[in-house]
N, C-alpha and C positions, 0 to 999 in steps of 0.2 A: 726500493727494488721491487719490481712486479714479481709477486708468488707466481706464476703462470710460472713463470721462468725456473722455479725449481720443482716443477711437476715431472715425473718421470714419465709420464704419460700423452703431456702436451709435444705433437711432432712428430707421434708414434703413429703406425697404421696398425689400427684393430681387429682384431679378425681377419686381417688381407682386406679390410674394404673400407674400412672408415679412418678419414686420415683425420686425428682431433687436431685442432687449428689454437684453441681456448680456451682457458676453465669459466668457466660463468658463475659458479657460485656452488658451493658446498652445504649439505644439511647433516642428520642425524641420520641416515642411511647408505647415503648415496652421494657421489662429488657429478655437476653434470656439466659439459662439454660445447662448445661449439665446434662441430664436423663435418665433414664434406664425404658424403655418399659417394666413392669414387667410380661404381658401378654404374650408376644413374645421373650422378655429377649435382647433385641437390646438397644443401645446408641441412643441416637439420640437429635435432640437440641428442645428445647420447648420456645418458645419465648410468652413470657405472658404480655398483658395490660396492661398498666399503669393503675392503679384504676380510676384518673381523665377521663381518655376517655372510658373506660368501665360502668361509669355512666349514657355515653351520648345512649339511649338505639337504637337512631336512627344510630349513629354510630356503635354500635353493630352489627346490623343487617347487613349495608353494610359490614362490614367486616366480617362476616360469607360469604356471598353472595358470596364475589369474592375469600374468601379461597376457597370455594364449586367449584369456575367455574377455578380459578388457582389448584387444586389437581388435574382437567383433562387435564390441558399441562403437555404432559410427555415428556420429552427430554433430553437427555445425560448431556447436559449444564446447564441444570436449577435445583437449588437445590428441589429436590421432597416437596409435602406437604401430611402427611400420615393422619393425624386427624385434626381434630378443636373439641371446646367446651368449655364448661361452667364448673366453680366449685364453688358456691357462689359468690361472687366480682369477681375470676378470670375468664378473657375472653382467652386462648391461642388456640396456634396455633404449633401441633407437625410437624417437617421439620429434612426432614435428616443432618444428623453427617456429616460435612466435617472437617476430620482433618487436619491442616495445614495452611496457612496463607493466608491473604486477599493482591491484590495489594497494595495497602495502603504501605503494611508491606514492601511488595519488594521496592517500589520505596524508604522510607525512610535509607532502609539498604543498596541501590546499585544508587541511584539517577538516572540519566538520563539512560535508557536501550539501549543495540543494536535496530539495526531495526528489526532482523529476529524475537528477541523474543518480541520485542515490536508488531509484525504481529503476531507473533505466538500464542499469548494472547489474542489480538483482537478477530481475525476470530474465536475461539469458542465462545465468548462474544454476536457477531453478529449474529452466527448459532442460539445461544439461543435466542435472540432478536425477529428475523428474523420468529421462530417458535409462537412466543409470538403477534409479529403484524399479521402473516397471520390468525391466531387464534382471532381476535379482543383486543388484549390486550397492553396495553400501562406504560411502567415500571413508568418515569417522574421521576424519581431519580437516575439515570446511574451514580455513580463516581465508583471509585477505593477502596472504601470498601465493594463496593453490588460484589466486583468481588474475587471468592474465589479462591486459587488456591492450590490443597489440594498434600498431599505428595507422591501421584502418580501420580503428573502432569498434573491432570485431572483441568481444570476449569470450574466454574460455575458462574449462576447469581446469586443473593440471592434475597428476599425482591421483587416478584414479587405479584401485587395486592390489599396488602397492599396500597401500595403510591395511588394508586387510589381510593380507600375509601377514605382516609383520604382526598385527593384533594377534593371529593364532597362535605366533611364537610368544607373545609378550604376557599371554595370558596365561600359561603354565606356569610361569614366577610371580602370580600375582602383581603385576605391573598393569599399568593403561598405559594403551599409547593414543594420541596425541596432542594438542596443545593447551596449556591451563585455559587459557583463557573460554575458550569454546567447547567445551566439554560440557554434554550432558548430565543431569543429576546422575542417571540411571548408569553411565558409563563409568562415573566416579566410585556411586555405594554399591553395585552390584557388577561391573565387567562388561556388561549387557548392551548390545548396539545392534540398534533395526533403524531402518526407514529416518525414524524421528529424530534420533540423533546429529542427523542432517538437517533438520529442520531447526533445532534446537540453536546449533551452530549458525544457520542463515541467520535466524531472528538476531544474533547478537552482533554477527558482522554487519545487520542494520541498523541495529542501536549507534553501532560503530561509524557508520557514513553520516548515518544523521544528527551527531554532536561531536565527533571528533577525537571521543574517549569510548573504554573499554565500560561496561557497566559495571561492572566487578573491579577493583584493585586491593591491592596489601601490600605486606612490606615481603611476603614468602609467597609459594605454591600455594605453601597448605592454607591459609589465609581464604585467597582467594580459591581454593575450592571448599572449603568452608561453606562460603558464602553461594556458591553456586546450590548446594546442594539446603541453607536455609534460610536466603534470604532471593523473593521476586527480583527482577530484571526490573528497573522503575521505568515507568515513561520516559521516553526521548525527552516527550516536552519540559520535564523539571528540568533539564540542563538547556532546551532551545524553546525559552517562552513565546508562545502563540503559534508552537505546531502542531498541525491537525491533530483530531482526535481518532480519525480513522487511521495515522502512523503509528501512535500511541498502542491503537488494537492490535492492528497488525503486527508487533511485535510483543506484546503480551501475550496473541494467541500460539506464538511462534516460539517463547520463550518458556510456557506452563510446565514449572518443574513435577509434574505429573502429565506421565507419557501421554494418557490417554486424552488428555483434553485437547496435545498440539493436535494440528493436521497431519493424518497418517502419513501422510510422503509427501516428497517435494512439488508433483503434479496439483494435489488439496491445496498448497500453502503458497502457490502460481496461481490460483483460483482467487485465492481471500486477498491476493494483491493487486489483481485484477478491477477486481469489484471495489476495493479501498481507492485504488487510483482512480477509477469512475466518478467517483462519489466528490474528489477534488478537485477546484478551482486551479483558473490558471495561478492565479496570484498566490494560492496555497502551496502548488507545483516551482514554482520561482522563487520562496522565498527564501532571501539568503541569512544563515545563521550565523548568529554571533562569533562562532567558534571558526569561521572561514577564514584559512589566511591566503595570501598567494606566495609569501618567501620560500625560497626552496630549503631543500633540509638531506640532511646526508642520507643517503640510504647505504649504506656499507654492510647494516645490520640486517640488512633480505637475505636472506642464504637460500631462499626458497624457489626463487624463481627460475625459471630456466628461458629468459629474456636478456641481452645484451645491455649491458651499460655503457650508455651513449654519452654519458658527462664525464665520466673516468673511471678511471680500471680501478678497482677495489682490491685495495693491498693488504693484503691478511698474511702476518704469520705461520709459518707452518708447526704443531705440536710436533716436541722430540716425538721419539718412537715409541709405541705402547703409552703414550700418556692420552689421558680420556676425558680432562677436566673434571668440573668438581664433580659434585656428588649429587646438585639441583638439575644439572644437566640444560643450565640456560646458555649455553654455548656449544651451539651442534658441530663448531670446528674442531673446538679441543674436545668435546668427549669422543666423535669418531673417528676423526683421520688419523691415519695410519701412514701417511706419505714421507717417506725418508727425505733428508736435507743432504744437501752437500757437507763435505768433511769441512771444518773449520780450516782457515787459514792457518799456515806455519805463522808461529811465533815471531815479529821480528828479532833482526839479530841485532845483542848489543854492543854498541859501540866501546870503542879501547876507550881504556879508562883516559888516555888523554881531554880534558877541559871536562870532564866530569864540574857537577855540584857537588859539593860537601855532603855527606847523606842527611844532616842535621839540619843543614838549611834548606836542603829540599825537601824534608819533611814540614818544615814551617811553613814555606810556600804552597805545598799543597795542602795544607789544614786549611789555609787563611784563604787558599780559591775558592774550596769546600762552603767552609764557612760563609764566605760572600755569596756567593753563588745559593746558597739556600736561604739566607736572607732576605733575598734581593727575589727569588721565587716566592719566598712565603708572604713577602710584602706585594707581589703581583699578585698571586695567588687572595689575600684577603682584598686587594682593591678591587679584585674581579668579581670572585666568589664569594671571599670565604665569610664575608660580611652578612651573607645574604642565605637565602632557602628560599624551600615553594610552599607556598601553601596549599596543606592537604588533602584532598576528595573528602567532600564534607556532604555534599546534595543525598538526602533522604536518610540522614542521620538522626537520631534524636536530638535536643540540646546539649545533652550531659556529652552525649557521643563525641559530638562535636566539639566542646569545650576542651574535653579532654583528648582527641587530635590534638589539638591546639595548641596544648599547655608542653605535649612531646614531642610537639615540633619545637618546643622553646618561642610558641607565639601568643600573646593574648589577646583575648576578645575585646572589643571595645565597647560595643553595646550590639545588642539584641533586638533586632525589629519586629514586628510580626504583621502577617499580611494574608489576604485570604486566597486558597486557591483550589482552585475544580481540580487538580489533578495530584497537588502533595498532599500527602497522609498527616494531623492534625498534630504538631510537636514536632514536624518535622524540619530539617533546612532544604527551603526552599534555593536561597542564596548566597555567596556572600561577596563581599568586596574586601578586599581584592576577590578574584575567582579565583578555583582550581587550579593550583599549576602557576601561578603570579608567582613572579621572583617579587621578594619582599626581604626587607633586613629581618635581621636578628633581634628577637625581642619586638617586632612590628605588633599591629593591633588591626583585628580586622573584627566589619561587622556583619551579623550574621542577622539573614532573614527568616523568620522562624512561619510554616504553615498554621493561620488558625481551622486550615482545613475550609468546607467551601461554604463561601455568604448563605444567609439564609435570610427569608424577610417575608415578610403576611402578606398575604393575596388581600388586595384593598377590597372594598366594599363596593361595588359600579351597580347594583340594581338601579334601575328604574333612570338610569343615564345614558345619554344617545350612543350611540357606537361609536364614533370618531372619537368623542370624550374619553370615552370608558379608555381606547384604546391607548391612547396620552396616560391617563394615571395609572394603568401598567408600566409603562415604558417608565416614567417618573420612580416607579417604586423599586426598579429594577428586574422586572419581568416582562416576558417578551409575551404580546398578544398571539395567541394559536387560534388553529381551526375554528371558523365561525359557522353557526347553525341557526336556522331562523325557525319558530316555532308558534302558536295562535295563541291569544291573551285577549282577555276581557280585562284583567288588569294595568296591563303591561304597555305602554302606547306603541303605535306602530315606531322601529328601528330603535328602540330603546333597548336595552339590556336586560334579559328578565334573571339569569342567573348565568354563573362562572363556575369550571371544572378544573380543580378545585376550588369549594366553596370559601367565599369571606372568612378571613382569619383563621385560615390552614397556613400551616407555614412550609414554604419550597426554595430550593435553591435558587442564589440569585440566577437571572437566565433562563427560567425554567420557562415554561409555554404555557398559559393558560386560557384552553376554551371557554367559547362566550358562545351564549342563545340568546339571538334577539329577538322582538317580538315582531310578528308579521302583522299584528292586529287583531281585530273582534273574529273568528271565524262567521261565515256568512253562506249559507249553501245558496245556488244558484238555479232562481225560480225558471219554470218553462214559458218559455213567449212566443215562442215557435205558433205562427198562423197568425198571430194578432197584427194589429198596423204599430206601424211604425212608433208612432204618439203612445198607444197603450202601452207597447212593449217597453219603452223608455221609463216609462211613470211607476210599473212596476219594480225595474231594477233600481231605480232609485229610493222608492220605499224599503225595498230589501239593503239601503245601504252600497248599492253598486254603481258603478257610472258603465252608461251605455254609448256605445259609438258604434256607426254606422258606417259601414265600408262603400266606395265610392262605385264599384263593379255590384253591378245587381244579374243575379242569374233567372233562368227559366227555372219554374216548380209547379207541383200541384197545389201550394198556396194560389191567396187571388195575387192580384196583380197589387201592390206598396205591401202586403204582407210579408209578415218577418219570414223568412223562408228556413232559414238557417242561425244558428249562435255558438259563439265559441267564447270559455267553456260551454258543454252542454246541460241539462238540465242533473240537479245534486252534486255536482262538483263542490267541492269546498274552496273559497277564495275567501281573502283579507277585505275589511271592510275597506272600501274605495279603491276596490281594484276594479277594472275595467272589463265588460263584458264585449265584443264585437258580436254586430248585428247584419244577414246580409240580407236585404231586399229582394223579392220576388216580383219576377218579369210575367207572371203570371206562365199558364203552359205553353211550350212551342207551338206555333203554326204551321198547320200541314194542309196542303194541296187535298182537297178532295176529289178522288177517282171519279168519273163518268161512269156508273153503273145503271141506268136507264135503257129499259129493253134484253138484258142479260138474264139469263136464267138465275132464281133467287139464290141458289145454295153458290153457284159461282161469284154475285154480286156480295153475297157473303164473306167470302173468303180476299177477296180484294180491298175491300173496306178493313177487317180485321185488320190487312197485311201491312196495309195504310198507318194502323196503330189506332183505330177508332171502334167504338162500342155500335153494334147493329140490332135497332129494332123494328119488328114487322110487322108493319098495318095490310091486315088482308081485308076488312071490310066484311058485308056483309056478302059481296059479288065476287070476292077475292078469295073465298075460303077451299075454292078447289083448283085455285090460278097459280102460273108455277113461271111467270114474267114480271120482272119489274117495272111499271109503269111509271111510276116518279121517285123524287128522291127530297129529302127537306133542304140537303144544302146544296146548291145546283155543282154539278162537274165542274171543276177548274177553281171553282172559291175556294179559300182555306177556313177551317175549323180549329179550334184548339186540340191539341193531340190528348187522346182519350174520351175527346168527347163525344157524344151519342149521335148517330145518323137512322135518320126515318124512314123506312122504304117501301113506300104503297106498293102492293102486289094485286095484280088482276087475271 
């Protein structure tokens, strides 16, 4: 029988405006609704009070207060809040329609995710966060059911404001509210929740997407807050071997159970994902983890979402009246609803004792159904089950730890491997087979991969070995060739090896990078040829160790004409011995047209010849020394001269 159907609520018009159509799903606050805005004529989801907390009239009020101050964050990512109000006992809260499913739902149907959609999921999550802490507001309930993601791919947060009312109430009885698993240290050992606690939560609903499991488990709360509050969030990649190490960061820095080291708010910890996704390949972005399945898988147990279920109506139980479940409070139906049932059916009525049973032998007969009947269950029951168990979260345990899982599960170990690894802690389990979660019988054997922590091996000895080489007996020894630097050697031959950073027989992780200097050769400073011919300047840089080449384009200079005009490098450079000097040839100086200054007044003949670009000297003679014409000239008007050079100019 579909529970909608005994909701008192479902059919009702609320407030005179909302007619609810639905239950969608119930939590630890609040039951929320599919309804139809009759004012506006829109769907939209209505999330209504538990009766119990809507009596509390101080609580009321804060949860008006921060609907009031959350319907003014408006942002892409965050699911809207369009009304609040009252209807008698009812306190709700109307919040737009998101059709389509909660992460919840995906990781249960797809288990561990790629990285790109597990970043892709994120970063709008964050954006909404991000807008929520710069705005003063603080979620304190982050998992993977407040995160919707609706069937145009659009995601959102849910359930912002809310948790923070409720936290003010929840914190005068010394209680925390919300969910083990995502719980900060700080909100665990002190009540205390900023910014970071949100962040705290992201990192782990990322651990979450990228292997499929919780980082934390136990068989109680307290277990697992425990361990929250004294044991690190381990790498993704000990559960998804060979992913990145920039995923790894990124949720280490997100997970630092010391407030101060995470990033102060969600906007910081949008940034450090940013830059982490930058940094990764496609192929790093794509790669699918072991822990991916595609079978689908019940989601009954979301009570969080306020999204439709498109596969089937989820049939829940109603608790009698006043009853709250247990006392862990891992069942947000029974510990809050308050929703009255219909009266039980009359009794049938019994029939006249006509063809009655003998009471005797209808007591036999129903012992002997009884009894078959649980026979015949507990014989399916072990052909299914009962034969069997899972084996339990062992990855970054110690050995002993491990073993003794093990043994309480009623499983033993079969042998012990050990293997080395950059990212487990040294004793620790890196593996085992079966994995985590494997159905295995009763009394099974499984083996466990034990971390010797990470390779390590001596930087070999490459002096005085060519670079190509060298870089092979790295690679050989298990280290990766780094940054190359080239430097001058009288010892050392040119492109040989003169030394490694870290030196011969230091020891580094396998993997690690080690820089290499190799030799450029004899240093050789570089003599001046500049002016000389061709032949001489050649003869020089080869006694000095250089080879000289001479370029094809020869320019005009104040050298003579086959003189070296020019050289590159210039003169004291430092170059490797047989490296190569270029030499440019001199066209000797340009030719310039000489002016006609004959019969011109001198000082004007002067200034023409200058202007020309040529040197002027003045023969006055002995008849000339009081003559102010120029009567000839050395190189006739119209011939050309090399530019700069001297012109003679008889005056009379």
């Amino acid at each position: 029988m579909d529970t909608t159907l005994q909701d008192p609520l479902v059919g009702q018009l609320l407030d005179s405006r909302y007619r609810i159509e639905g239950r969608i799903a119930v939590g630890g606050m609040a039951t929320v609704y599919r309804a139809v805005d009759t004012r506006l004529d829109r769907v939209l989801a209505l999330k209504v009070m538990h009766p119990t907390l809507a009596a509390d009239a101080s609580f009321v009020d804060r949860f008006i207060r921060e609907a009031k101050s959350v319907a003014r964050l408006s942002h892409p990512n965050v699911v809207g809040v369009f009304d609040q109000g009252t209807d008698g006992s009812y306190v709700y809260l109307a919040m737009e329609y998101v059709a389509g499913c909660t992460l919840r739902d995906v990781l249960r149907e797809r288990g561990a995710l790629q990285p790109r959609a597990a970043l892709d999921i994120l970063e709008p999550v964050l954006a909404a966060l991000g807008a929520a802490h710069r705005a003063g507001f603080v979620h304190r309930d982050m998992k993977p059911e407040n995160v919707l993601i609706g069937d145009d791919g659009r995601v959102k947060v849910a359930d912002f404001g809310l948790v923070r009312a409720v936290d003010t109430v929840t914190n005068t009885t010394g209680t925390v509210l919300g969910t083990v698993s995502y719980l900060a240290p700080e909100q665990i050992e002190h009540g205390t929740a900023d910014t970071r606690v949100d962040v705290y939560a992201c990192g782990v609903v990322l651990y979450e997407m990228l292997t499929g499991a919780k980082p934390h488990s136990g068989d109680s709360p307290a277990q697992v807050l425990y361990q929250h509050l004294n044991e690190d969030v381990p790498p993704p990649s000990a559960a998804v071997p060979g992913l990145a190490f920039e995923l790894d960061e990124l949720v280490a820095c997100a997970t630092a159970r010391t407030p101060d080291v995470r990033p102060y708010d969600a906007v910081a910890l949008l940034s450090r994902l940013r830059e982490a996704r930058s940094a990764l390949s496609e192929e790093q972005l794509d790669a699918v983890p072991p822990q991916a399945r595609t079978t689908g898988h019940d989601n009954a147990e979301d009570r969080t979402s306020v999204i439709p279920r498109a596969a089937r109506s989820v049939q829940l139980p109603l608790p009698a009246e006043g009853d709250q479940g247990g006392p862990d409070g891992q069942d947000p139906l029974n510990r809050t609803s308050v929703l009255t049932t219909p009266p039980p059916a009359p009794p049938a009525r019994a029939r006249s004792g006509r063809g009655r049973f003998d009471p005797r032998r209808r007591t036999l007969v129903v012992v002997a159904a009884v009894l078959l009947a649980l026979g015949l269950g507990a014989g399916v029951w072990y052909i299914n089950s009962g034969q069997f168990t899972k084996v339990p979260p062992l990855l970054a345990k110690t050995e002993a730890q491990a073993k003794q899982r093990l043994e309480d599960a009623g499983l033993e170990v079969k042998d012990v491997k050990r293997a080395y690894s950059d990212t487990d802690k040294r004793g620790t389990v890196m593996d085992s087979d079966p994995a985590a979660g494997a159905r295995i019988r009763q009394n099974g054997q499984v083996t466990l991969t034990v971390s010797r922590g990470p390779e390590t091996v001596k930087v070999p000895d490459v002096k005085n070995i060519p670079l190509a080489t060298a870089k092979k007996e790295l690679k050989n020894s298990g280290l990766a060739p780094g940054m190359v630097s080239k430097a001058f050697s009288d010892a050392v031959k040119k492109g040989s090896v003169i030394s490694t950073d870290p030196r011969a027989g230091f020891t580094r992780k396998a993997g690690s990078a080690v820089a290499l200097v190799v030799s450029k050769g004899r240093e050789v400073k570089v003599p001046d040829v500049v002016g000389e011919s061709a032949a001489d300047a050649t003869a020089d840089l080869e006694e000095a160790g250089l080879r000289a080449e001479i370029v094809s384009k020869r320019v005009h200079s104040d050298e003579d004409k086959g003189d070296v005009a020019r050289q590159s490098p210039g003169e004291g450079r430092p170059l490797a011995e047989g490296d190569t000097v270029k030499l440019t040839i001199s066209k000797g100086p340009p030719m310039v047209e000489v002016p006609d200054v004959t019969g011109m007044d001198v000082d004007d003949a002067v200034k023409e010849l200058e202007a020309a670009g040529f040197e002027v000297d003045k023969d006055r003679g002995l008849l000339g020394l009081f003559g102010d014409t120029v009567k000839d000239q050395s190189v006739d008007g119209g011939d050309e001269a090399p530019e700069g050079s001297t012109i003679t100019i008889e005056i009379r």
